[in-house]
N, C-alpha and C positions, 0 to 999 in steps of 0.2 A: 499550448500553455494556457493556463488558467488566469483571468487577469479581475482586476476589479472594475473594467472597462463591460466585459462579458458577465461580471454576474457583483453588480453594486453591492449587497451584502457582504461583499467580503475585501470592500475598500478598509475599513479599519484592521484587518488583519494582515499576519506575520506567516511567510510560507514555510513553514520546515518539510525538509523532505528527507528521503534515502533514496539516491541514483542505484540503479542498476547493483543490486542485493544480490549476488547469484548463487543459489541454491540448486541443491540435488535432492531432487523431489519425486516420490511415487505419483504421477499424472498421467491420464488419459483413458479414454473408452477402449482403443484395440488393445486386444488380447498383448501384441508384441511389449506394450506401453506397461501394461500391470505385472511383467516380472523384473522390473528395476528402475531405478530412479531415472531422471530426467533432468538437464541443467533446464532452469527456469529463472530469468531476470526479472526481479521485484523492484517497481518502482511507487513510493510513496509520497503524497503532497499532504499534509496537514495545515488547515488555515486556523490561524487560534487568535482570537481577538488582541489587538492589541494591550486592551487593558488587564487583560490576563496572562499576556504574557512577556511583559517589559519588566523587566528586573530592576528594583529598587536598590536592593543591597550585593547585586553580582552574586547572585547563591543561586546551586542548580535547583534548590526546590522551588524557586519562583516560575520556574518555564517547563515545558515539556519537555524532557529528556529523550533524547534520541536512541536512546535503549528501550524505549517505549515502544518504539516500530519494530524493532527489530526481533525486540524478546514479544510481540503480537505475533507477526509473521511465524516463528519458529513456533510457539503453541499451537497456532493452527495447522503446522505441518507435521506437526507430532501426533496429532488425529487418526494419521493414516491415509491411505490410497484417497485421491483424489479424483472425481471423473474429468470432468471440466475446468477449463480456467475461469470460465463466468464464476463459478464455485467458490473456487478459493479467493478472487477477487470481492466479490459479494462477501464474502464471512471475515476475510481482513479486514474492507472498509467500515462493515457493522460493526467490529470490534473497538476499530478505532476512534471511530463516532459516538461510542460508550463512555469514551472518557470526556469529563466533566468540563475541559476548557478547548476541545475541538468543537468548532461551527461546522467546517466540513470537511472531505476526504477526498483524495485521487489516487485510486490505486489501477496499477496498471502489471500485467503478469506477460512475459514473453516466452518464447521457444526458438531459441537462434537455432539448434540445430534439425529441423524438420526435414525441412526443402534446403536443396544443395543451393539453389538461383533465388533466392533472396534472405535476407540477414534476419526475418524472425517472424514469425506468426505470433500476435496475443490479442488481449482482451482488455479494455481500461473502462473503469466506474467512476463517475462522481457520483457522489449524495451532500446535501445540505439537511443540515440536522433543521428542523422542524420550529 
């Protein structure tokens, strides 16, 4: 977990996330992996400045709407076959970090079903915007 203890820039910020997103996704280099999808758990952390995103008047266009993740995630899986999860990881977190009141990102992509003897293989990015 991401704290403002590990990375001070991001003590005036508000975490939003999306826990475990499960999608059915074309993923993966072997041949068996590219004729059908794949369950894969999406998890999102968005840090957005406090003062950007404390609601004045309780209206959703004052914060980042959590349909922001979600409908990001689903445009990049509408792309098509995916190799990697670095991939898809890398091109959500750049997405998200495009929008204008995100400081940074944690996006992290799972495979519960690989291996029978443990509960998931994945890959997780941070980026802090610049």
């Amino acid at each position: 977990m991401l704290s403002s203890l590990s990375y001070p820039g991001l003590a005036d910020c508000r975490r939003l996330f999306l826990r475990n997103y499960e999608v059915q996704i074309n993923i993966g280099v072997h041949e068996f992996e590219k004729k059908g999808e794949q369950r894969v758990l999406i998890n999102v952390d968005l840090f957005i400045p406090l003062a950007m995103s404390t609601p004045k008047d309780d209206h959703l266009h004052e914060v980042v709407d959590y349909d922001f993740m979600r409908d990001t995630v689903a445009k990049r899986m509408a792309e098509g076959h995916i190799h990697l999860q670095e991939t898809l990881c890398d091109d959500v977190a750049r997405a998200m970090l495009a929008h204008p009141k995100v400081r940074a990102v944690r996006v992290s992509t799972e495979k519960p079903d690989v291996y029978p003897d443990c509960d998931s293989v994945g890959v997780e990015v941070f980026r802090i915007k610049d």
